[in-house]
C-alpha positions as CSV (number, residue, x, y, z in Angstrom):
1,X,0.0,0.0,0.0
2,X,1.5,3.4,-1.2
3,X,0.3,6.6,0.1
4,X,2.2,9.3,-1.7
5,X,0.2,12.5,-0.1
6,X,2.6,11.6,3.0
7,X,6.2,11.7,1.6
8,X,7.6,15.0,3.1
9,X,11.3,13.6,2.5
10,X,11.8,12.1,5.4
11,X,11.7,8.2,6.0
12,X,12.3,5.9,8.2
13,X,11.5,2.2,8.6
14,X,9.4,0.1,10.6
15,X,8.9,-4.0,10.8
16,X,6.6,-5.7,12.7
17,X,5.3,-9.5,13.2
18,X,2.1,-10.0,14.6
19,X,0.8,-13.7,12.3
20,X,-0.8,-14.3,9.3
21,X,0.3,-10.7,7.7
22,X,-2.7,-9.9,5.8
23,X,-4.3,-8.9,9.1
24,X,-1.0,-6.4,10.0
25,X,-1.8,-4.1,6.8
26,X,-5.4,-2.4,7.9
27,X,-3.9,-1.2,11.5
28,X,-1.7,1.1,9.9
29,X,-3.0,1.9,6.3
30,X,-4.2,5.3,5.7
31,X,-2.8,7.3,8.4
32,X,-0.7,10.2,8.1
33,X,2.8,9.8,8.0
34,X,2.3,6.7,6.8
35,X,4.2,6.5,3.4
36,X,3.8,2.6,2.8
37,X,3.5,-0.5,4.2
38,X,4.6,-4.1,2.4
39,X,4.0,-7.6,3.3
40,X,6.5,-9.9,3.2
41,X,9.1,-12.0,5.5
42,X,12.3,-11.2,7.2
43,X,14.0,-13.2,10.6
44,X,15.6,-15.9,8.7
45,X,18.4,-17.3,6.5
46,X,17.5,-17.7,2.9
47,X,17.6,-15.5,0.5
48,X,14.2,-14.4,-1.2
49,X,12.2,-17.5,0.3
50,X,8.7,-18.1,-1.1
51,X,5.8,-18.2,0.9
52,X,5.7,-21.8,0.7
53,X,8.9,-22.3,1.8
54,X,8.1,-19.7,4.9
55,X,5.3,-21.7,5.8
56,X,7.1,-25.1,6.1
57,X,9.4,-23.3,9.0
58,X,12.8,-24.0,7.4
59,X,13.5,-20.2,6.0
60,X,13.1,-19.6,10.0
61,X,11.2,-16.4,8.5
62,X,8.3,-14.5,9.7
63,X,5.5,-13.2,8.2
64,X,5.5,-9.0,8.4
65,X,5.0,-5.8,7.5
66,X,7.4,-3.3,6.6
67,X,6.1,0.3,7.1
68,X,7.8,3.5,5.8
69,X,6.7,6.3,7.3
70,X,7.8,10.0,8.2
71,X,8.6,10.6,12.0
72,X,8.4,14.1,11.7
73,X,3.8,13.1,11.4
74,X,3.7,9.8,13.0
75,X,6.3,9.0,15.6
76,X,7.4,5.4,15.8
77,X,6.5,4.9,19.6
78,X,2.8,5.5,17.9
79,X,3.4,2.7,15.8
80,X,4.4,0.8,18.6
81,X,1.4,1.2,20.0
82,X,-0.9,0.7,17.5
83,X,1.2,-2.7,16.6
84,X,0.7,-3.7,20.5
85,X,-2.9,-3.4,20.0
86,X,-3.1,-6.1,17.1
87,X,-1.9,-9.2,18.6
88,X,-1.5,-11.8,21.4
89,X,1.6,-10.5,22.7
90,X,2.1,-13.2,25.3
91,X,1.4,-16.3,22.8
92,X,4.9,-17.9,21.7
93,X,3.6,-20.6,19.5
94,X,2.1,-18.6,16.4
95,X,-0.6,-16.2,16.6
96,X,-4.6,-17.1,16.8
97,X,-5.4,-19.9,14.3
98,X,-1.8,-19.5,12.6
99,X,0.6,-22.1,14.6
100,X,4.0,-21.8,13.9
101,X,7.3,-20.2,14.3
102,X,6.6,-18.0,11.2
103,X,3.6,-16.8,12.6
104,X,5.4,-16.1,15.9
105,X,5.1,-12.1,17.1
106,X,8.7,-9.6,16.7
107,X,9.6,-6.3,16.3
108,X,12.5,-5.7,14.1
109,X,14.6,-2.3,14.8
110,X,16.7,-0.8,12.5
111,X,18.5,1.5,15.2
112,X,19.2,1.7,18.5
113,X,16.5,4.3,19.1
114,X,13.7,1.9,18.0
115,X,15.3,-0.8,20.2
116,X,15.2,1.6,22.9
117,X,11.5,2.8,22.6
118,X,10.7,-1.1,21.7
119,X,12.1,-2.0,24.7
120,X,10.3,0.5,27.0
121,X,6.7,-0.1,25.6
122,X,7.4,-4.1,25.9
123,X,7.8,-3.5,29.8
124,X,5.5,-1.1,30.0
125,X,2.6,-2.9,28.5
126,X,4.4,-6.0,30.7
127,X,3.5,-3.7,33.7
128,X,0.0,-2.8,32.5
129,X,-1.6,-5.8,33.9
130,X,-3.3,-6.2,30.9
131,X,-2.5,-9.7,29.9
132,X,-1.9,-12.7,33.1
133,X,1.3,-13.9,30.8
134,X,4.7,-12.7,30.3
135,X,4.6,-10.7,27.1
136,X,6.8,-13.1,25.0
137,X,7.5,-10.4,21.5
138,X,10.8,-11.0,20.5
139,X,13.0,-7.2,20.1
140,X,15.1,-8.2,17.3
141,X,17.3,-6.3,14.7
142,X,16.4,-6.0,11.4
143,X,17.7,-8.2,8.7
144,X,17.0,-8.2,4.8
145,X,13.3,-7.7,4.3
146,X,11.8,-9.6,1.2
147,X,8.6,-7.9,-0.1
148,X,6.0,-11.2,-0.1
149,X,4.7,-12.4,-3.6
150,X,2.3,-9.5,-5.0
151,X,-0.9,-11.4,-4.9
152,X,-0.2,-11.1,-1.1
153,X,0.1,-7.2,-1.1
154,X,-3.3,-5.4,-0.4
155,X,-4.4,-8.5,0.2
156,X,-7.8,-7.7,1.7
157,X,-8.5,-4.8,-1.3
158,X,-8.4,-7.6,-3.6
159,X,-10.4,-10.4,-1.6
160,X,-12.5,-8.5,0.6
161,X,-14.8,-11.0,1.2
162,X,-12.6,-13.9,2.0
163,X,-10.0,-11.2,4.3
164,X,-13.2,-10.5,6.3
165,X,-14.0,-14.3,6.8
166,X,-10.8,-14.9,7.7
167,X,-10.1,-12.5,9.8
168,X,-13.4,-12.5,11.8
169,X,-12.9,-17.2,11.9
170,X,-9.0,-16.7,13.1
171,X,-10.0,-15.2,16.7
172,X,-8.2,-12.4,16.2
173,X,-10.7,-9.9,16.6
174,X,-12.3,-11.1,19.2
175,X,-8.9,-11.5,21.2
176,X,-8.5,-7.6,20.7
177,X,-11.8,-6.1,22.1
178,X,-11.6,-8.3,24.7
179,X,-8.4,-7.1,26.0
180,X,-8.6,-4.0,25.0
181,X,-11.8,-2.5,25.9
182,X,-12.2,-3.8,29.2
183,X,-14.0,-2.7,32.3
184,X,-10.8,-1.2,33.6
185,X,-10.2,0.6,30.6
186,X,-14.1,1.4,31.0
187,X,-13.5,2.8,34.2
188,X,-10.5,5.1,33.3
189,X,-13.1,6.2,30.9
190,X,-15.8,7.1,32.8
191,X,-13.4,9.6,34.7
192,X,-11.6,11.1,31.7
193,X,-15.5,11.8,29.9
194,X,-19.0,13.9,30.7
195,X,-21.4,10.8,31.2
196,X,-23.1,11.2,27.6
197,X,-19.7,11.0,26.2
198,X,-19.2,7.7,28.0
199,X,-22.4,7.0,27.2
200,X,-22.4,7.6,23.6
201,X,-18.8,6.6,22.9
202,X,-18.9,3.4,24.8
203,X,-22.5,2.5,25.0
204,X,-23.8,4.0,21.0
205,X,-26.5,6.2,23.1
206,X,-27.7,8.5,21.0
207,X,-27.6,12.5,21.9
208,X,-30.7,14.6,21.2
209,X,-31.0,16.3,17.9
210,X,-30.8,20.0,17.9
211,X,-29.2,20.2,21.6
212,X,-25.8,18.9,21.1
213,X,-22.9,20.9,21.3
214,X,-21.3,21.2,16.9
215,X,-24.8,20.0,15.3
216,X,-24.2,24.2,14.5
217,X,-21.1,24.6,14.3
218,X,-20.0,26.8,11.6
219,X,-16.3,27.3,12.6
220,X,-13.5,25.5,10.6
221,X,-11.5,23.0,11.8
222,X,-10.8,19.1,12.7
223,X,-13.4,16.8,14.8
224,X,-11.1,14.0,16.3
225,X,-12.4,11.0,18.4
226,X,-13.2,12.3,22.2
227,X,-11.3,9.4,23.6
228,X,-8.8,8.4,21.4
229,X,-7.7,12.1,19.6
230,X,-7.8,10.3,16.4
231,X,-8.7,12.6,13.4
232,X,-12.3,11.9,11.9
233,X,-13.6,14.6,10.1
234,X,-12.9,18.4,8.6
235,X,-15.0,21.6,8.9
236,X,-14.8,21.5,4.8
237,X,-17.4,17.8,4.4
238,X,-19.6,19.3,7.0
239,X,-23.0,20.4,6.0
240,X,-26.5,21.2,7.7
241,X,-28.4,18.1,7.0
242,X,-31.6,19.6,9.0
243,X,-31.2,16.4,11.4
244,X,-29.9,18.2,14.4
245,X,-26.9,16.5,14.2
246,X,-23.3,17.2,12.7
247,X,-23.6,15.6,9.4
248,X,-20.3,15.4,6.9
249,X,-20.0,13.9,3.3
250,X,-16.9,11.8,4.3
251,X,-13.9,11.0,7.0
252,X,-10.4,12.0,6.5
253,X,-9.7,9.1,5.8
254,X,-12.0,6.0,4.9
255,X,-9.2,3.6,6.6
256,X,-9.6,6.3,10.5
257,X,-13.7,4.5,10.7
258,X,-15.1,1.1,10.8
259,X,-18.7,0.4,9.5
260,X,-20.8,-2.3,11.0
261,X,-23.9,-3.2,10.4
262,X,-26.7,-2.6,13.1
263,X,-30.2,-4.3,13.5
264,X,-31.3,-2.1,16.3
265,X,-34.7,-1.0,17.0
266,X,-36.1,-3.0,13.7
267,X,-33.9,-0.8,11.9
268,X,-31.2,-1.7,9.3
269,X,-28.6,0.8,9.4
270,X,-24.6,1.0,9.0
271,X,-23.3,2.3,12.4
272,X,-19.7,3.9,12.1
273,X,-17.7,3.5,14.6
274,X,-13.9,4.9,15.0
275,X,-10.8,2.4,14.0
276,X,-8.3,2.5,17.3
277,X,-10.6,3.6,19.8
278,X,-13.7,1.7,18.9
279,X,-16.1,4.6,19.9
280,X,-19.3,4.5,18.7
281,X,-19.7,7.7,16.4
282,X,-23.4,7.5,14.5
283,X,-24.4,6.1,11.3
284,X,-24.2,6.5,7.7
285,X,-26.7,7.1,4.9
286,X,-27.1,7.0,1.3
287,X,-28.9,10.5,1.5
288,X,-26.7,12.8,1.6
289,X,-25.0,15.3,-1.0
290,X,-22.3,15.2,-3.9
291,X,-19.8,14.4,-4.8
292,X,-20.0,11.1,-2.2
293,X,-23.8,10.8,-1.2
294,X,-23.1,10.1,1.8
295,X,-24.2,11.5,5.2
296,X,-22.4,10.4,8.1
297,X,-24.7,11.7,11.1
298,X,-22.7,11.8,13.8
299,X,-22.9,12.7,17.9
300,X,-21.2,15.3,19.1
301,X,-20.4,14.0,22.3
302,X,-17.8,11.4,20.5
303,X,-16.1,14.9,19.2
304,X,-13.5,17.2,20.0
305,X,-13.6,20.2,17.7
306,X,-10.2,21.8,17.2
307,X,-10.2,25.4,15.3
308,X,-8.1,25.4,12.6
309,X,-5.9,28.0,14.5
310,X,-5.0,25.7,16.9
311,X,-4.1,23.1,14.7
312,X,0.0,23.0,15.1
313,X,-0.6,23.9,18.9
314,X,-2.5,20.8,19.4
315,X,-0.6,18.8,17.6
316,X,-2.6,18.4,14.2
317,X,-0.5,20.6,12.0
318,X,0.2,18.4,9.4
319,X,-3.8,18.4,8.5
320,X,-3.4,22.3,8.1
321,X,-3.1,20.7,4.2
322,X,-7.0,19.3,4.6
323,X,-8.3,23.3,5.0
324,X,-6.3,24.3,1.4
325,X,-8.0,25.0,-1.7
326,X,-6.7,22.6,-4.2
């Protein structure tokens, strides 16, 4: 996956194991500062090895993702975390469904500032309490990276369908909301937010229409997730839909939002829902206006609204580019 809007000049690498790799693309695919990210295998001793010769264990590779991106927009101790987030950091027999030493969990640095940061977040998420194992990830350095066969790259872009079947039948996402959405983490919540943000966010309440605080908001700027701070949505795709409720054409980015289907209240409707944090935003429609059609109605009380004046002092300046006319 290229994403050549992000190449400011400066580029680093980035290589993590975390299983069948297929699954270790979406995490990190359309975010900025992300330049590119490329499956293939790396940890062993033959030269370009095939993926049938990975998956027979004597390459001694492992499935991964290498990830150029710029640090000066995403830092790597992000990545780290995101990366953390995807897998079963304690499991040292393959990861999920996937048995196997190529299947096995590493990060590969390629200085000693990513060891050191690596190192830090492995103890600290050791610490956490989160998981009742030692976290076994493996802090390795990088050897020669060999992109996987191209049928492999973009994988779920060019077999949605069977991706989402196997992604959903390997475990894998169940293993991550369980551990990382739990009632601790629920607690820390309910501190941090006003109780129809927790509500909303954690909960998909729904706000009242017309009394909410940005369904009126006419002031540019960027709506990012009220937990997580991830960027959602732009002052420029927001329009007044006559709901009562922020409405905008699209995201940022289509990869920062995860749509899920919802039967609720004899209704069928998409719900949308926020990638890393997993906070319930609204729902989207078919009704809305050009160019997409799209109206994502969305609570207020899952936003934070930054003015575009603040962007660089909050930390957002690289989406001052978002607010220029092209």
């Amino acid at each position: 996956m290229n994403n050549p809007q992000n190449t400011n000049g400066n580029k680093e690498l980035a290589a993590f194991a975390g299983g069948c790799f297929w699954c270790m693309v979406t995490p990190f695919e359309e975010i900025p500062g992300i330049i590119s990210i490329t499956s293939g295998y790396i940890g062993g001793h033959t030269d370009n090895p095939t993926y049938e010769q990975v998956c027979t264990e004597t390459t001694g590779h492992a499935e991964a993702v290498q990830i150029a991106f710029d640090p000066d927009i995403m830092s790597y101790e992000k990545l780290l975390d995101i990366y953390w987030r995807q897998i079963d950091p304690t499991d040292t027999g393959g990861q999920f469904h996937d048995r196997g030493s190529s299947y096995r969990t590493a990060i590969f640095y390629y200085s000693e500032e990513q060891r050191v940061q690596a190192e830090a977040s492995k103890v600290a998420l050791d610490k956490s309490g989160r998981f009742d194992k030692p976290i076994a990830t493996e802090i390795v350095p990088a050897t020669e990276f060999y992109p996987a066969e191209e049928y492999h790259q973009d994988y779920h872009k060019k077999n949605p369908f069977r991706y989402k079947m196997y992604r959903r039948g390997s475990g894998r996402a169940d293993f991550i909301k369980a551990h990382w959405n739990t009632d601790k983490d629920k607690k820390k919540l309910k501190e941090k937010l006003t109780p129809i943000q927790f509500e909303v966010t954690q909960n998909s309440a729904t706000e009242p229409p017309f009394e909410n605080e940005f369904w009126d908001n006419e002031q540019e700027g960027l709506y990012v997730d009220i937990v997580s701070g991830e960027p959602l949505f732009t002052s420029k795709d927001k329009f007044d839909s006559g709901c009562g409720w922020p409405s905008f054409t699209k995201p940022v980015n289509t990869g920062i939002i995860t749509e899920v289907e919802d039967l609720a209240y004899g209704m069928i409707r998409t719900e949308v829902r926020s990638r890393n944090a997993d906070s319930h935003l609204g729902h989207v429609f078919n009704d809305g206006p050009q160019p997409t059609g799209l109206r994502y109605c969305i609570n207020s009380a899952s936003l934070r609204f930054i003015p575009i004046e603040r962007l660089e002092e909050e930390g957002y300046g690289s989406y001052r580019s978002l607010f220029e006319d092209k």
